[in-house]
C-alpha positions as CSV (number, residue, x, y, z in Angstrom):
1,X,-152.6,79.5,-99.6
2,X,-151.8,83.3,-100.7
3,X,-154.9,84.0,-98.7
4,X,-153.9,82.1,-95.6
5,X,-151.0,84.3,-95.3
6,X,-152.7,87.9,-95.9
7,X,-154.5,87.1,-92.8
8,X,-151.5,86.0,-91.1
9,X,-149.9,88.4,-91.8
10,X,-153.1,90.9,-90.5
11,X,-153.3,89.4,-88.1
12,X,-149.8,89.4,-86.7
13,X,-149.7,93.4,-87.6
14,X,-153.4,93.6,-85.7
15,X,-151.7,92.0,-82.7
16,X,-148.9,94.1,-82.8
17,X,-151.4,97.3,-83.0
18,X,-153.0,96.1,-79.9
19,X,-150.3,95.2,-77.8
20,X,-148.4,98.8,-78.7
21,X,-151.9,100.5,-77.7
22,X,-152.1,98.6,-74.7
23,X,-148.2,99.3,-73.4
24,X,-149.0,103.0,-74.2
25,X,-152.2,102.9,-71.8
26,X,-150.6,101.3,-69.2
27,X,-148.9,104.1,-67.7
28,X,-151.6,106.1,-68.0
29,X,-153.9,103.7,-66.2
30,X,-151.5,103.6,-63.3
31,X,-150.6,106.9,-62.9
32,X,-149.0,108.1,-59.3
33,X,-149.2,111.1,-58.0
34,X,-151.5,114.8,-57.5
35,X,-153.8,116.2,-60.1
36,X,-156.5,119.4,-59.7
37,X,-159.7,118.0,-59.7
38,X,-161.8,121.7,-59.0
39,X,-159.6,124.7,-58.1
40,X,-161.2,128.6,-58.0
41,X,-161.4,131.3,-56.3
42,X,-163.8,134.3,-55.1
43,X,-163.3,137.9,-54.0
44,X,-165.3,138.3,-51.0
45,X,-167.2,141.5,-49.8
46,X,-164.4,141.9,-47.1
47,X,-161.8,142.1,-50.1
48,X,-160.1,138.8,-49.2
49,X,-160.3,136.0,-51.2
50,X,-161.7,132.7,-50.9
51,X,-160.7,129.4,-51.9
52,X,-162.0,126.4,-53.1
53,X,-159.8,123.5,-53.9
54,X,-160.3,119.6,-54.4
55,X,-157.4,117.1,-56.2
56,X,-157.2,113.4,-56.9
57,X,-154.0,111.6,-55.1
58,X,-152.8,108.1,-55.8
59,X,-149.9,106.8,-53.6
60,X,-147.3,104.4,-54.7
61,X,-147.4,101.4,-53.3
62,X,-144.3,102.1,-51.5
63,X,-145.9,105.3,-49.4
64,X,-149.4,103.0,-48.9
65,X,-146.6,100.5,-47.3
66,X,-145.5,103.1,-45.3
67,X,-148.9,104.2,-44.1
68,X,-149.7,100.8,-43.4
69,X,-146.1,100.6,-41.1
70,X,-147.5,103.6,-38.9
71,X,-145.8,106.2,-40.6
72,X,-148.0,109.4,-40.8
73,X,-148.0,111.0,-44.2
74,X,-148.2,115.1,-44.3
75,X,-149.3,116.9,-47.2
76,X,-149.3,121.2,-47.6
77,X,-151.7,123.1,-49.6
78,X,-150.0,126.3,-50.4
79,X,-151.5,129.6,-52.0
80,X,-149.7,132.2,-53.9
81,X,-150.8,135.7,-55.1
82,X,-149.3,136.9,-58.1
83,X,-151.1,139.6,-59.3
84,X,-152.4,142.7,-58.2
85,X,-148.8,143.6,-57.7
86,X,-149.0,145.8,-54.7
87,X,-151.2,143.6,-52.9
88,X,-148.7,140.4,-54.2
89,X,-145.6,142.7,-53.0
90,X,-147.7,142.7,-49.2
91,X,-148.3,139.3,-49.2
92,X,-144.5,138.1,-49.9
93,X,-143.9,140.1,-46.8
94,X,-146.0,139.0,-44.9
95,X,-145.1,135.5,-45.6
96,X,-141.7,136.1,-43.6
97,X,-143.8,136.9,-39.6
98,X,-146.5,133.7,-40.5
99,X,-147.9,131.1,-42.3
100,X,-150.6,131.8,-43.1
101,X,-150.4,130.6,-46.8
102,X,-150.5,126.9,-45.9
103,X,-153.2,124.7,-44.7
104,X,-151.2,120.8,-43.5
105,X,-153.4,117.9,-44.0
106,X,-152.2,114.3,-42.0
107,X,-153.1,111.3,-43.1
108,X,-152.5,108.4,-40.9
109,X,-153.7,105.2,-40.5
110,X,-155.0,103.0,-37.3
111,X,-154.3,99.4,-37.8
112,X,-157.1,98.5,-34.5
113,X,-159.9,100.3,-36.4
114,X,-158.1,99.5,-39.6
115,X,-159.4,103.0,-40.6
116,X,-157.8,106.2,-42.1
117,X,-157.8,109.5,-40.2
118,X,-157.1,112.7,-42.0
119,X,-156.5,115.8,-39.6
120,X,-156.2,119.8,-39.9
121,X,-155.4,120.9,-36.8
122,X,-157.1,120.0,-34.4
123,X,-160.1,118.8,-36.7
124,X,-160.0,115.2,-38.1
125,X,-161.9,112.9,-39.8
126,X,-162.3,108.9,-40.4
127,X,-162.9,107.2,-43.1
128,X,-163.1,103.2,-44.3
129,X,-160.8,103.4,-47.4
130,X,-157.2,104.9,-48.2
131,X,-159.4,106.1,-51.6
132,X,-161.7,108.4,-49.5
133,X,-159.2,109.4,-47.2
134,X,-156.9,111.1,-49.9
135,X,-160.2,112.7,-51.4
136,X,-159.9,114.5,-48.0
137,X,-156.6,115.7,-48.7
138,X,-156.5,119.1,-50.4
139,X,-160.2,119.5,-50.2
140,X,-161.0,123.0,-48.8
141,X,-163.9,125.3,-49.2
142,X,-163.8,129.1,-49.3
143,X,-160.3,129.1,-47.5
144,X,-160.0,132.8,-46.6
145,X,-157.0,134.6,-47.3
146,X,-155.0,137.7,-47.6
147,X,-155.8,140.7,-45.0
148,X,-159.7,142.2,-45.2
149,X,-159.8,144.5,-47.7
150,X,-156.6,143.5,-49.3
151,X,-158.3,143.2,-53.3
152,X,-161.1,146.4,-52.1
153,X,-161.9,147.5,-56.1
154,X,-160.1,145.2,-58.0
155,X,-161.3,143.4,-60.4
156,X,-161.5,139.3,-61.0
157,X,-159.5,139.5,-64.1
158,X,-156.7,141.5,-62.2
159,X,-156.0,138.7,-59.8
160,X,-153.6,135.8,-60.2
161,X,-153.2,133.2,-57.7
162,X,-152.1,129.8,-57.3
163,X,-152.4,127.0,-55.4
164,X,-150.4,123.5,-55.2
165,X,-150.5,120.4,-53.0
166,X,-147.3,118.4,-52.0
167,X,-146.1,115.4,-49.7
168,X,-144.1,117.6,-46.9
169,X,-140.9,114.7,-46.5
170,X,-139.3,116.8,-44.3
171,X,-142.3,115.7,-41.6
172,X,-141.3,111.9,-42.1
173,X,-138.6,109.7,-39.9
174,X,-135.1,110.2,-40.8
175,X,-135.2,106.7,-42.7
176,X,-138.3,107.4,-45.0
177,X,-136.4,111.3,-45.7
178,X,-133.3,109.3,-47.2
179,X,-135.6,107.2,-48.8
180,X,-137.5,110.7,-50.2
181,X,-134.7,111.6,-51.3
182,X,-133.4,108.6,-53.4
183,X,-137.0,107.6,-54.8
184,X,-139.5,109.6,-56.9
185,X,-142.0,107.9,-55.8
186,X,-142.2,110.0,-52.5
187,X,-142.0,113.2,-54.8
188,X,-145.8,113.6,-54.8
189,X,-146.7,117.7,-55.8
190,X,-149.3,118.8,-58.2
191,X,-147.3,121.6,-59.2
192,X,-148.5,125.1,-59.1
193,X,-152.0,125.6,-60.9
194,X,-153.5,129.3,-61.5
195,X,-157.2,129.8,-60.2
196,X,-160.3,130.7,-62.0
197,X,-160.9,134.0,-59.8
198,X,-164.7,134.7,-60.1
């Protein structure tokens, strides 16, 4: 009888363990949002710099919805130079005659294809799945930035740069905006993330 409730009484603490793990996971498992999957940079033999970026996004149901509805979802990749500080001083005024710094990803969906399109510019792609549509989004290679000879002798270990990519709701209908305002689950930015610089 002492026995019988021992293991009770492990067991109920076992279950407990368990179900506190699990709970604990569960956010983690269903996590929203942008994370940096690969980020670096180069200095090229021009002195500019190039870019390399991929990130993993997961929408909220509520933006898939959306997307589903017609309504085209626009995301920004931004760059910025912190470091050399003269060339960093150039680039912040530069920033004020273009815009250089930003690269805008679309990502729409066609409900007679029933396929996802993701376009830069002019260029765009299809794709079966909402999964490897979004693997589209941020993904750049050797982006070339700054003005040619801009980082001419410096070294790797002088420059700082970051790079971040956000949902731009200022792009959306006037409903979904009020709704970006009012939910966090339109708030989708990876924050800023510093670059390896090789």
């Amino acid at each position: 009888m002492h026995l019988l409730k021992k293991n009770n009484r492990f067991s109920g603490c076992l279950k407990t363990l368990l179900l506190s793990v699990c709970l604990f996971a569960l956010p983690l498992a269903h996590a929203e949002g942008i994370r940096h999957s690969r980020y670096e940079a180069h200095i090229l033999q021009n002195g500019q710099l190039g870019i390399s970026s991929r990130f993993i996004t997961e929408l909220p149901e509520q933006l898939q919805g959306a997307l589903k509805q017609g309504v085209p979802l626009d995301f920004a990749l931004t760059y910025r130079l912190r470091k050399p500080t003269i060339a960093a001083y150039r680039f912040k005024i530069s920033q004020l005659a273009n815009e250089d710094s930003v690269v805008n990803y679309r990502l729409s969906f066609h409900p007679l294809t029933n396929r996802y399109r993701v376009s830069v510019g002019t260029f765009s792609s299809e794709y079966n799945s909402l999964s490897t549509a979004l693997k589209a989004v941020g993904a750049i290679a050797n982006w070339q930035v700054l003005n040619q000879g801009a980082l001419d002798d410096t070294h790797p270990s002088e420059v700082k740069v970051q790079i971040r990519l956000s949902l731009t709701t200022t792009r959306l209908p006037k409903p979904f905006q009020i709704n970006a305002l009012t939910s966090s689950n339109w708030d989708l930015d990876s924050g800023w993330r510093y670059l390896d610089v090789r």
